[in-house]
VMD Tcl script that draws the C-alpha trace (Angstrom):
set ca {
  {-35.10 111.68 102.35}
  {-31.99 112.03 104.55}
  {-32.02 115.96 106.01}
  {-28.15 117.18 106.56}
  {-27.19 119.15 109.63}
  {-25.88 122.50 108.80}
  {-22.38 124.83 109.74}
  {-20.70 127.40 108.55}
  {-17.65 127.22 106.93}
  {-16.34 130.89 107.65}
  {-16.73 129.78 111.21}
  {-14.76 126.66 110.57}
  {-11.93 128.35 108.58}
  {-11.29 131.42 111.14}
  {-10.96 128.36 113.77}
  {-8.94 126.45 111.72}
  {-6.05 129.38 111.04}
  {-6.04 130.22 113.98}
  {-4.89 126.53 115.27}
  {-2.56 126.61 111.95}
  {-0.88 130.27 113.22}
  {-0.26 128.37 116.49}
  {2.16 125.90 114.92}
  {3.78 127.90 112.11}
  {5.00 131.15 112.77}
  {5.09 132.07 109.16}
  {1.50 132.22 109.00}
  {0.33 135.84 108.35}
  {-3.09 137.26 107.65}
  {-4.29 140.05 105.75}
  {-7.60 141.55 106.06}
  {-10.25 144.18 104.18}
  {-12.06 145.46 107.19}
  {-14.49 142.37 107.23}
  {-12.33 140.55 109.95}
  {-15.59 138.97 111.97}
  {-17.21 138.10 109.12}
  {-14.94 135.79 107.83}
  {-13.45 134.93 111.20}
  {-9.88 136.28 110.73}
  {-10.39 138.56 113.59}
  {-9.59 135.18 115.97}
  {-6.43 134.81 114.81}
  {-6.23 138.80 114.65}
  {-6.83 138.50 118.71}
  {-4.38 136.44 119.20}
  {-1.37 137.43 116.79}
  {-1.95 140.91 116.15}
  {1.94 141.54 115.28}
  {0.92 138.82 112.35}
  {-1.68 140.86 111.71}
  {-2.61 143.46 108.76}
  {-6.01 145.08 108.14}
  {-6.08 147.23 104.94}
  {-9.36 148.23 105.05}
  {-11.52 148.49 101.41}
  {-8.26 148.25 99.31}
  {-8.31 145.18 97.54}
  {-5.62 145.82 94.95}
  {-3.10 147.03 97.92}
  {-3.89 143.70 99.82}
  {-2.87 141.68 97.16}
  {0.04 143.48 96.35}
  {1.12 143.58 99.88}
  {0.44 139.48 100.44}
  {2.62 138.87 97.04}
  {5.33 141.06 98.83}
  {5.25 139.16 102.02}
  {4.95 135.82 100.29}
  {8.37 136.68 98.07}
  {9.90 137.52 101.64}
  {9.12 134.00 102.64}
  {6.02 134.35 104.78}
  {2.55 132.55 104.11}
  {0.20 134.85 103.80}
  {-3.58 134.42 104.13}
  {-5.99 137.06 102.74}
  {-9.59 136.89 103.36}
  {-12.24 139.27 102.67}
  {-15.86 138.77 100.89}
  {-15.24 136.67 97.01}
  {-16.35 139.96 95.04}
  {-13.88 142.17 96.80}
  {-11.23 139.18 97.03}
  {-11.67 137.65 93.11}
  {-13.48 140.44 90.93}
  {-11.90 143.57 92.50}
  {-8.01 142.80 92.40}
  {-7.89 140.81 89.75}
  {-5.02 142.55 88.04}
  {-3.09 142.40 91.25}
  {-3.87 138.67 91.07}
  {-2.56 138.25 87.85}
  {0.60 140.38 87.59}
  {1.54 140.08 91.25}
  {0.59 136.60 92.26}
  {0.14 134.33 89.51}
  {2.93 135.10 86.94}
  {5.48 134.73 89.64}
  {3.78 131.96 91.10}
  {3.49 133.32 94.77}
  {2.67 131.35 97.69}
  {-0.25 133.29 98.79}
  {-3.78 132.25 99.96}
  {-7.05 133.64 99.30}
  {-9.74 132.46 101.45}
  {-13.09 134.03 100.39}
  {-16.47 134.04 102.20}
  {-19.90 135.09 101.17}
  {-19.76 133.51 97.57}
  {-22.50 132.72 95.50}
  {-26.18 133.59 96.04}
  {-26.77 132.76 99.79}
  {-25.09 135.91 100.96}
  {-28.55 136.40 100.03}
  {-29.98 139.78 101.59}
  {-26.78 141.87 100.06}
  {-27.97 141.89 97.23}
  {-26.38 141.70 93.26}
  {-23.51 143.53 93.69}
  {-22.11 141.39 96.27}
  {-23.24 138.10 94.80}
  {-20.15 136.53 93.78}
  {-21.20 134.05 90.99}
  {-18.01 134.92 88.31}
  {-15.10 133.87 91.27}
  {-14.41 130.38 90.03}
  {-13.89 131.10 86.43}
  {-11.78 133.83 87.23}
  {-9.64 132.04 89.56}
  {-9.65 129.25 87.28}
  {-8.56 131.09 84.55}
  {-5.40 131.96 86.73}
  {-2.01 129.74 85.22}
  {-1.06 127.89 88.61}
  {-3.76 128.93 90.75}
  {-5.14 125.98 93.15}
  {-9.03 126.59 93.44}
  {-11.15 124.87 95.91}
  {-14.76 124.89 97.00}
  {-15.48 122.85 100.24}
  {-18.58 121.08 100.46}
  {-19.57 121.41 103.86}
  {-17.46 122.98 107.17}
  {-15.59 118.80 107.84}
  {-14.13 120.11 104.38}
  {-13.30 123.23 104.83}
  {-11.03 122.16 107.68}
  {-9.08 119.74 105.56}
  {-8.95 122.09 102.47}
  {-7.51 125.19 104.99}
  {-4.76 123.60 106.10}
  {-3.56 121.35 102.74}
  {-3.11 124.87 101.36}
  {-1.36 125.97 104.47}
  {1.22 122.69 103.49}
  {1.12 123.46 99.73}
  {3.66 125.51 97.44}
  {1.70 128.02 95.06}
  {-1.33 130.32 95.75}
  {-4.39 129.38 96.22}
  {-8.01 130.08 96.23}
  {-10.86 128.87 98.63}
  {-14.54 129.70 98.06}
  {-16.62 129.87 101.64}
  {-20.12 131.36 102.38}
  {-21.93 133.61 104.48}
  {-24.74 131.07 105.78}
  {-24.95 127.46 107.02}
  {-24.31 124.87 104.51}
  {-25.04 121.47 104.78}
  {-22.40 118.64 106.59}
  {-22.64 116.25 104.09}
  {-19.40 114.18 105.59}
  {-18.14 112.01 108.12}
  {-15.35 113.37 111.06}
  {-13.52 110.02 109.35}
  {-13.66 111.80 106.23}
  {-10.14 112.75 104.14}
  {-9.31 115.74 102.03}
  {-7.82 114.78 98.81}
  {-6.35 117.42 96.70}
  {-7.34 117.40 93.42}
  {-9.09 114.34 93.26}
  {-12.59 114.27 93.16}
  {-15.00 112.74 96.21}
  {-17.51 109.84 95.37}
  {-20.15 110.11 97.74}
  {-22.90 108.02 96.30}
  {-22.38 105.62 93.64}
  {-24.92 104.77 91.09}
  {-25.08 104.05 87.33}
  {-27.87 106.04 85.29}
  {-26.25 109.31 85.18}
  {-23.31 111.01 87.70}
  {-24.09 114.27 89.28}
  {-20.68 116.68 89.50}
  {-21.65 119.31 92.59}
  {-19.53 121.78 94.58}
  {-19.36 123.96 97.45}
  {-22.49 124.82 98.61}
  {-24.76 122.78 96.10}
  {-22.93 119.28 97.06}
  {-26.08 119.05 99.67}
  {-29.09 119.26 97.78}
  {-27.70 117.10 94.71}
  {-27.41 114.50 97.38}
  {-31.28 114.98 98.64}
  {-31.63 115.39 94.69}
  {-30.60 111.77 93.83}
  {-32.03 110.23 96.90}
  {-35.53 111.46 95.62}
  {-35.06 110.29 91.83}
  {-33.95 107.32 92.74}
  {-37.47 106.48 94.40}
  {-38.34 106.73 90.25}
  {-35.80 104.29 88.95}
  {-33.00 107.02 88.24}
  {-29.85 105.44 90.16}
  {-27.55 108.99 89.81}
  {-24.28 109.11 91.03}
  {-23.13 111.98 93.15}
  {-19.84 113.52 93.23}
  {-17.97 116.15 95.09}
  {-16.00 118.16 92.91}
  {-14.28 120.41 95.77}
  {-11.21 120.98 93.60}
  {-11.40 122.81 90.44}
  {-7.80 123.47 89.44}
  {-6.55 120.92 89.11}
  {-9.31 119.41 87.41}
  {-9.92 115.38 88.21}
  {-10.07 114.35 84.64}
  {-9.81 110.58 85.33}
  {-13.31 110.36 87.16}
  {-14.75 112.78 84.86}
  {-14.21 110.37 82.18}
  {-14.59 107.31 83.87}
  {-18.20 108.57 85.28}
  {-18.76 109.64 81.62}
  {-17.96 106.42 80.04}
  {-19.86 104.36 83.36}
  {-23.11 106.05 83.29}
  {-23.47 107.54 79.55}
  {-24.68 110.98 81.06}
  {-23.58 114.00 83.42}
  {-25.14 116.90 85.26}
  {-23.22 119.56 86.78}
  {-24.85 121.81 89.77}
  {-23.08 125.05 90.88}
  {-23.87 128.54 92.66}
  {-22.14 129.94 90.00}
  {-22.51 131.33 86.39}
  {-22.89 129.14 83.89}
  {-19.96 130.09 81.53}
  {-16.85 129.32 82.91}
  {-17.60 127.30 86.49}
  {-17.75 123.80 87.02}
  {-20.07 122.87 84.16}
  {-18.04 124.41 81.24}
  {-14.93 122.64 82.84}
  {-16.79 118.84 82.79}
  {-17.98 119.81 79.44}
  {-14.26 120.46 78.45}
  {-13.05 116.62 79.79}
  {-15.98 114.86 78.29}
  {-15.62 116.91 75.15}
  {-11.91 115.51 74.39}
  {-11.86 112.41 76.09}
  {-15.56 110.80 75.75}
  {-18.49 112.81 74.43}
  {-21.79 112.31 76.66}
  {-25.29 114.38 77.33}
  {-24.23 117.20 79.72}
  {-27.41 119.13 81.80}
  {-26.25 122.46 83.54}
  {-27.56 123.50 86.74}
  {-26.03 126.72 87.04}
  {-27.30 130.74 87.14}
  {-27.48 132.35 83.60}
  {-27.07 135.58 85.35}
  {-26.95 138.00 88.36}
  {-29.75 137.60 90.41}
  {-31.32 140.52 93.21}
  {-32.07 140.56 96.88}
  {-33.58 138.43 99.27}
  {-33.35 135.49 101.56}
  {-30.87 132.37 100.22}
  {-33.40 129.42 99.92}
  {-35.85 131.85 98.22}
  {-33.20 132.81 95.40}
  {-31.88 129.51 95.19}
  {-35.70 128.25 94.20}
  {-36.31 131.41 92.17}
  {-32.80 131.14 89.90}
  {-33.11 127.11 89.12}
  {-30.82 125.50 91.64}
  {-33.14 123.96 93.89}
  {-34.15 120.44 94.28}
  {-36.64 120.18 91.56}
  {-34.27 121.89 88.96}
  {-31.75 119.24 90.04}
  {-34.06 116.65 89.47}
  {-35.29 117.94 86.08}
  {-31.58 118.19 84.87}
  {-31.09 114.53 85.67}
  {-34.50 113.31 83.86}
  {-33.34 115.60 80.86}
  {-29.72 114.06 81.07}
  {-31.34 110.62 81.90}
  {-33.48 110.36 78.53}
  {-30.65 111.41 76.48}
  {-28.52 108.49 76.87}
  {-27.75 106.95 73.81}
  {-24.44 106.25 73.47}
  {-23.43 102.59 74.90}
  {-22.74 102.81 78.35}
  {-19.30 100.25 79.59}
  {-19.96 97.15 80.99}
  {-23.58 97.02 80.14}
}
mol new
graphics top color blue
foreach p $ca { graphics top sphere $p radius 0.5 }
foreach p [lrange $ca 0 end-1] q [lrange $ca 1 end] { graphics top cylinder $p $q radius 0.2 }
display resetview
């Protein structure tokens, strides 16, 4: 089984703005009072005329980055993804995505692995909310080599956008060689009994997932779904219609993440079993790799998804 080193991808985007402030003077950041832990306060040391910390007012940051945006700046916001997705979301809809602003929204301490701070800063409802957002660009790196990438293509590209980070360590499951694509989505191991869709944070362990099943004569394929609007429909299809079966794994909720999107493409396009690794609901306190075995998203609930999805192939699978 191949073990992953690990880094944080708050670390790597409050790096990685910083180096992007340097070269574009545009670049302005807006903050909620959480400026070391998601790294803004780097670039906050450096520029502090670009500057703005709000404090907890969510709904005045956003309506504050829309204004700067419409005045021709590029405005980065980052706070924690409840505070930065659930809280504003009105803000986010009337002031950023009907006039189709060019503002940013980097978000840290997603999902479960914030861990310790318990339910009501779990963030497991971002991505369908973000998603459900006409013109909103939503990504969730894999791994920090990712995050990099992701930070500054949104930095180049017209339209807000949304970028899911965490509070601990993920795993690097990429190459320094490796290239960003936008909206496409990232083979990283091919294989033809059934295709594994992962993001963000759970990219990692479906990786470790399929190396183990394959030991058992399960040959998965593993992809890297980092952008979910736009949605990758062609490889969606194309995996579909290759290996006869999908599962989808996500430190999300299950209605409305990465899971009902695949289920969407495959519904219209080519109809094939569909497992879910996903949470059914909010979760409680306590350290990240604990909750992650106690809420189904660890290796073994991987592995029984892709058994489940594996035995349920029965429509013909191309070219065999």
């Amino acid at each position: 089984m191949t073990s992953f080193p690990m880094a944080s991808t708050r670390e790597a985007y409050g790096k990685t703005l910083l180096d992007i402030g340097r070269s574009n003077p545009d670049v302005v950041v807006l903050g909620g009072d959480l400026n070391k832990s998601t790294f803004t306060h780097l670039f906050a040391q450096e520029f502090p005329d670009r500057f703005f910390d709000f404090g907890p007012a969510e709904q005045n940051i956003m309506s504050v980055a829309a204004g700067l945006a419409a005045s021709g700046k590029i405005p980065f916001v980052s706070t924690f993804a409840v505070f930065g997705m659930c809280r504003p979301f009105d803000q986010l809809r009337l002031n950023i995505a009907q006039p189709r602003l060019n503002v940013k929204i980097v978000c840290t301490h997603a999902g479960i692995i914030t861990g310790e701070d318990g339910m009501s800063a779990h963030s497991i409802e971002d991505i369908s909310l973000a998603c459900s957002l006409p013109g909103f660009n939503v990504i969730a790196p894999s791994d920090s080599i990712e995050t990099i990438q992701a930070v500054k293509a949104a930095s180049e590209m017209d339209g807000p956008v949304y970028i899911r980070l965490y509070r601990t360590a993920i795993p690097v499951v990429h190459d320094d060689d490796y290239v960003f694509s936008f909206g496409k989505g990232d083979l990283i191991r091919n294989g033809t009994g059934v295709t594994l869709f992962a993001t963000g944070s759970m990219v990692g362990n479906s990786l470790i997932a399929a190396q183990e099943i394959a030991t058992e004569g399960i040959d998965c394929r593993v992809i890297n779904m980092h952008t979910l609007s736009p949605l990758d429909e062609e490889i969606i299809t194309l995996s579909a219609k290759e290996t006869g079966a999908i599962v989808t794994v996500e430190e999300h909720y299950i209605h409305g993440g990465l899971g009902s999107l695949v289920a969407q493409v495959t519904g219209k396009f080519f109809p094939v079993p569909l497992e879910m690794v996903a949470l059914k609901g909010y979760t409680e306190s306590g350290k990240p790799d604990e909750l992650i075995e106690k809420y189904g998203l660890g290796i073994k609930d991987i592995k029984f998804a892709i058994k489940n999805a594996y035995a349920r192939r029965t429509l013909p699978i191309a070219g065999q």
